[in-house]
C-alpha positions in Angstrom: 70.4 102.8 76.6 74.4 102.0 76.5 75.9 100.7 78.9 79.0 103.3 79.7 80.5 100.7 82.5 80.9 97.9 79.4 82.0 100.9 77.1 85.1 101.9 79.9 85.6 97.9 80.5 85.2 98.8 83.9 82.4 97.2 87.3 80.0 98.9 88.2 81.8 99.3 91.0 84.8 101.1 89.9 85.8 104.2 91.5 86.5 107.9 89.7 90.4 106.8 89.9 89.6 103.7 88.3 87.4 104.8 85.5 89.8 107.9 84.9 92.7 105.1 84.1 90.6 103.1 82.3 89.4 106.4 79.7 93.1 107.3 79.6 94.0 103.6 78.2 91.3 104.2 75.7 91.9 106.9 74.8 96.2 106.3 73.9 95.0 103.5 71.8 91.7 105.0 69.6 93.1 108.9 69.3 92.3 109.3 65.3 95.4 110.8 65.4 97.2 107.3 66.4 94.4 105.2 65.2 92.9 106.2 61.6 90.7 103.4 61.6 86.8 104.3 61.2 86.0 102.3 63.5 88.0 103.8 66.0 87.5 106.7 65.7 83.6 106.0 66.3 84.7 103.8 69.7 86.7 106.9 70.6 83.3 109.2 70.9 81.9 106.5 72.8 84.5 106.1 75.2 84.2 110.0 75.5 80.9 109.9 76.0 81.2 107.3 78.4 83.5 109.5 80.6 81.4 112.1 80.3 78.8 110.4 82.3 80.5 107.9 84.9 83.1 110.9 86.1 80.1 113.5 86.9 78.3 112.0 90.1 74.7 113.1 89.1 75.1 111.9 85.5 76.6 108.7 87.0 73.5 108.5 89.3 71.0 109.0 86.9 72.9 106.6 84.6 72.3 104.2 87.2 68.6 104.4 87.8 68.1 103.4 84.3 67.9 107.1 82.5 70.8 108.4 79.9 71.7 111.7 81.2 72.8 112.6 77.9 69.6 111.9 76.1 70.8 111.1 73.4 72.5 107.5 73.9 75.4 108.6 72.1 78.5 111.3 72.3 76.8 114.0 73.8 76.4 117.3 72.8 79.6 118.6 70.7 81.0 115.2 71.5 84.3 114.1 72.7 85.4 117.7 73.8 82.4 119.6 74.8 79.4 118.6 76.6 78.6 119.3 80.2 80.5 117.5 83.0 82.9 116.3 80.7 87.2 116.7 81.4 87.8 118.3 77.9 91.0 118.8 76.3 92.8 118.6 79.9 92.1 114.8 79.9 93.2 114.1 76.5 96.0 115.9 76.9 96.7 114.0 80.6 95.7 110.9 78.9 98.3 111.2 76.2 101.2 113.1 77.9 101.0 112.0 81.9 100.0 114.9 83.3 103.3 117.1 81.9 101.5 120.1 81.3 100.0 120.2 84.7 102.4 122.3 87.7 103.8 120.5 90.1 105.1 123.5 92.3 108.2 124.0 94.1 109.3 120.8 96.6 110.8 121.2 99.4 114.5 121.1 100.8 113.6 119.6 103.8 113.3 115.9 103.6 113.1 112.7 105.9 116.7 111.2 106.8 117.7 107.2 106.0 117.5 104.6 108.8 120.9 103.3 110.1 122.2 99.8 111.0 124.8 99.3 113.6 125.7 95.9 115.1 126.3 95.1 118.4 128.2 92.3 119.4 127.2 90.0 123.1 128.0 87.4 124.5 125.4 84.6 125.8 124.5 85.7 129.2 123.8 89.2 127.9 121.2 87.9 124.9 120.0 85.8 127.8 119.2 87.7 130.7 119.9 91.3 128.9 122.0 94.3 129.4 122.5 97.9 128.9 125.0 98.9 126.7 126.6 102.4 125.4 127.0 102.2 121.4 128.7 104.7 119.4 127.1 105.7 115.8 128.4 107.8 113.3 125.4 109.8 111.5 124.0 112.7 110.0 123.2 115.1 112.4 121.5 118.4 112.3 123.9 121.4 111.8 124.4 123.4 114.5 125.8 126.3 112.8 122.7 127.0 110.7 120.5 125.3 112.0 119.7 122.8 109.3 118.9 126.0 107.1 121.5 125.5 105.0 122.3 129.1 104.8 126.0 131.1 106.4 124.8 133.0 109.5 123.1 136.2 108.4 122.0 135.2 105.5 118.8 133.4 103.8 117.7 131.3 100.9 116.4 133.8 98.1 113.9 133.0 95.6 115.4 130.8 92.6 116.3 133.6 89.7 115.2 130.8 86.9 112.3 129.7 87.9 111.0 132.6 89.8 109.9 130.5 92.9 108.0 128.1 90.8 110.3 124.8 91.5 109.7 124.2 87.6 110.7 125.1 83.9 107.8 125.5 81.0 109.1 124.6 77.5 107.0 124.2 74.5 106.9 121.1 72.2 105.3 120.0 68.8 102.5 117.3 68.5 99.8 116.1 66.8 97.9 117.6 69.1 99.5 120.8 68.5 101.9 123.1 70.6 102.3 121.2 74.0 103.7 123.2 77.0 105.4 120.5 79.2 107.1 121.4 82.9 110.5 119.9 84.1 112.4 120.3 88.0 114.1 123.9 87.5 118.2 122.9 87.2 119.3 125.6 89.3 117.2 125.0 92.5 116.6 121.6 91.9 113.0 121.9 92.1 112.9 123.6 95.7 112.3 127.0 94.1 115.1 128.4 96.4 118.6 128.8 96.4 121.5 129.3 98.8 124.1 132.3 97.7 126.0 131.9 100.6 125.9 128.3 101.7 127.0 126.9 105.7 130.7 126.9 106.0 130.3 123.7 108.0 127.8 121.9 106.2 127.7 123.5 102.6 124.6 124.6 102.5 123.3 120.6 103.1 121.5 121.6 106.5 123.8 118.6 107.9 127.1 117.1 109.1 128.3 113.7 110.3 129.3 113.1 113.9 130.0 110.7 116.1 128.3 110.2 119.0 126.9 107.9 122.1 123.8 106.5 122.8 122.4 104.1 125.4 120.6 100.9 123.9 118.9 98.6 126.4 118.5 95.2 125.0 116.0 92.8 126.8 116.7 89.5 128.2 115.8 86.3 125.6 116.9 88.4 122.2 118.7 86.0 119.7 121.4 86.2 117.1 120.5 88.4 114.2 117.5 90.4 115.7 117.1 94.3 115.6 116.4 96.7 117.8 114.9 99.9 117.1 115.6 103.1 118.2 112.9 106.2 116.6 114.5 109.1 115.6 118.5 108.3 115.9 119.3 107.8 112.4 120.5 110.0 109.9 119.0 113.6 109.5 117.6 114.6 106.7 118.8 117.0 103.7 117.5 120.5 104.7 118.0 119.6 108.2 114.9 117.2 107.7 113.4 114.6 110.4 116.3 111.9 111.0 115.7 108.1 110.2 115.3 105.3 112.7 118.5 103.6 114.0 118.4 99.5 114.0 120.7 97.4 116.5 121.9 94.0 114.9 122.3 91.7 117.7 125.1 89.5 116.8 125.5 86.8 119.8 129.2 85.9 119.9 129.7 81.4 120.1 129.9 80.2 123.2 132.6 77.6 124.5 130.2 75.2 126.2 126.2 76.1 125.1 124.9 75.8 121.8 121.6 77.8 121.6 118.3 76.8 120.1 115.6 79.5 120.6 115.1 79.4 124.1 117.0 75.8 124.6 120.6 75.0 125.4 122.7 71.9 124.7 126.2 71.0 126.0 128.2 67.8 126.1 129.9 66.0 128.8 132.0 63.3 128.2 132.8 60.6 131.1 134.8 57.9 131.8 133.3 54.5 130.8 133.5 53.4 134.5 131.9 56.7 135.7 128.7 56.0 133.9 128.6 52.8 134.8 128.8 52.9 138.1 127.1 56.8 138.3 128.6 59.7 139.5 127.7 63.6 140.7 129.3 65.8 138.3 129.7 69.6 138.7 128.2 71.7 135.4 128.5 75.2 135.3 125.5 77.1 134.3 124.3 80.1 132.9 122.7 80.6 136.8 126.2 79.2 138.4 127.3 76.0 139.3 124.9 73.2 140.1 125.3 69.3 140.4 124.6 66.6 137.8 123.3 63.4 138.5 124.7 60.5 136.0 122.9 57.4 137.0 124.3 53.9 137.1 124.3 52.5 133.6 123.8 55.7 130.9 124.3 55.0 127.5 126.7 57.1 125.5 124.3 59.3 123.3 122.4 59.7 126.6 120.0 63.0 127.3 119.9 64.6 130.8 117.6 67.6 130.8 117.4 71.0 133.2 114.7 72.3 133.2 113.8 75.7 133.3 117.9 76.5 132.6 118.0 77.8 129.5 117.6 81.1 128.1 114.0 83.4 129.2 112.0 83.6 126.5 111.7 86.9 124.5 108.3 88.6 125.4 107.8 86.5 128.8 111.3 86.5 130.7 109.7 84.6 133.6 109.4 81.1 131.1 112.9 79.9 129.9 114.0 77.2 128.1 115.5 73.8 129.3 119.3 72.8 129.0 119.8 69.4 127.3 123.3 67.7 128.3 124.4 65.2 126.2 126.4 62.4 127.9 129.4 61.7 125.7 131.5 58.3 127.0 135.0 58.1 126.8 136.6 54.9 126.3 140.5 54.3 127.2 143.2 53.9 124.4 146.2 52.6 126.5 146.2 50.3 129.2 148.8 48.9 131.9 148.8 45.6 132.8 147.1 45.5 135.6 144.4 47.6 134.2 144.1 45.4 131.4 143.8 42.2 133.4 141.5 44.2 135.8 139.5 44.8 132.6 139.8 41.2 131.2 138.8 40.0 134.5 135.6 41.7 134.6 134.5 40.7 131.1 134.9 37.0 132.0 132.5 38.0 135.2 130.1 39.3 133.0 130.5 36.5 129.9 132.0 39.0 128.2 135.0 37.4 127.2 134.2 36.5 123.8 131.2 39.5 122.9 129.4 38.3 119.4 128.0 40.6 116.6 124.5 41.3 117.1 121.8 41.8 120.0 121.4 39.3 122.7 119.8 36.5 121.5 121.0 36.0 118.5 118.2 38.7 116.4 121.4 41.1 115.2 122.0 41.4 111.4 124.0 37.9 111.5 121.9 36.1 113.7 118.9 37.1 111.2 121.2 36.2 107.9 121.8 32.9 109.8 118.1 32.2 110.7 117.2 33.0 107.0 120.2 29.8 105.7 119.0 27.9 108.4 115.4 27.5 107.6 116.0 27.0 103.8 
């Protein structure tokens, strides 16, 4: 018995869409009108006959449990084009010309609106801790003259005159096949079977109009640079006075004079004297909660990493964790000195055998103490 999966080149698995795609691929390439080889010809029956079975469900069942529902292990009765259960012409014809002579029926007017962007500009504490803010959008909105009919008051949409309702125009072509009746979009409704004698005055017959208007956005705490926000059903309505799009809120955080963001993290600088952060000091910091106290202790490095925790920014989708903020001691040495700073200065490095500092780490392991070793033990 053949095997009509192997035939198709399709699983065993395959579904009708499947198998329907794979007989229409077939069937372009072994037509003996495109292909006048013998041999095609022959594979086209078979590809025919194959259809024949695996798109009927009880032929494809009994195909299945072993039997050949066609008895005959070959084309079928009056092959290609007849037998029971089998598509006929209509196939070839969809195989070959994509469905064209098939109606496709009037479409509608009414149709789903485009999305809109907008951006919104905040400053730090606002991504931080959120806010609500008015925005002002310009979109398509239904028209309130017509209602989004399209049509002057008192008047209607009338069936299209060209098409007679049908959406679509018939014309008849030449092919090997024959005469072939293929359908295009009617030009004078443009495929919505309808047409508008006397259009809206205020929207021309498009069902809308642009306006500006206000809307309320509430953005929640711990949003970032670049991240949308949506709101269902404000964007721009439709042609035909169709549903509207969505509206999308670009959140565009504005730089902030002291904070650089990371996520939920903050960092800022703050630069000392050299004798403050030797000898420690309390500094006041401003915050994104207010003003608190630093603690610099005796002896930070410049470089130096002093972290807050819990004063950064909430996070996102729990605003009752935030981030920490990282200060980054920053040590400022003097450029000009008095005289009696400098001998102030001069006194202290002879204190701490200062007086003459050498390249390297204590101890002699810098990069010249190690180049000297290296001589020395030659």
């Amino acid at each position: 018995m053949p095997d009509y999966y192997a035939m198709l080149g399709v699983e065993r698995s395959a579904d009708d869409a499947e198998i329907k795609k794979a007989y229409r691929k077939l069937a372009r390439e072994l037509h003996p009108d495109v292909n006048p080889d013998p041999g095609a010809q022959e594979r086209f029956k078979e590809i025919g006959a194959a259809y024949a079975v695996l798109s009927d469900p009880e032929k494809r069942r009994m195909h299945d449990l072993g039997a050949d529902p066609l008895g005959n292990g070959g084309g079928g009765a009056g092959g290609p084009f007849g037998g029971a259960g089998f598509g006929g012409l209509g196939d070839i014809m969809d195989a070959f010309f994509g469905g064209a002579g098939t109606s496709r029926g009037p479409r509608s007017r009414v149709r789903q609106g485009n999305d809109a962007l907008i951006r919104l500009d905040l400053d730090l504490a606002e991504t931080a801790f959120g806010v609500t803010k008015d925005i002002t959008v310009d979109t398509a909105v239904r028209c309130d003259v017509c209602s989004g009919r399209g049509a002057a008051p008192g008047t209607s949409a009338q069936t299209c005159g060209t098409c007679r309702g049908r959406g679509e125009i018939q014309q008849v072509a030449r092919s090997f096949l024959g005469q072939v009746m293929t359908s295009r979009p009617c030009p004078a409704c443009a495929g919505t079977g309808e047409v508008i004698p006397s259009p809206c005055p205020a929207c021309s017959g498009e069902g809308r109009v642009r306006a500006r208007r206000t809307l309320t956005v509430r953005v929640p705490s711990g949003v970032e640079d670049g991240m949308r926000i949506r709101l269902p059903g404000e964007g721009e309505v439709g042609p035909g006075g169709g549903p509207a799009g969505d509206l999308y809120v670009q959140i565009a955080e504005r730089e902030h004079p002291v904070f650089v963001r990371d996520g939920a993290d903050l960092h800022c600088e703050v630069t000392l004297p050299m004798t403050a952060v030797a000898l420690g000091c309390v500094v006041p910091l401003q915050t994104l909660d207010g003003e608190e106290t630093l603690e610099v202790r005796p002896g930070t490095q410049p470089g130096h990493v002093i972290t807050l925790r819990n004063r950064g920014v909430p996070h996102l989708r729990d605003e009752h964790r935030r981030g920490d903020l990282s200060v980054h001691v920053k040590v400022e040495v003097p450029t000009r000195l008095d005289e009696e700073q400098e001998r102030l200065l001069r006194q202290l490095a002879v204190l701490r055998g200062e007086e003459k500092p050498a390249a390297g780490r204590p101890g002699g392991h810098g990069l010249f103490g190690r180049l000297r070793d290296a001589f020395d033990g030659r």
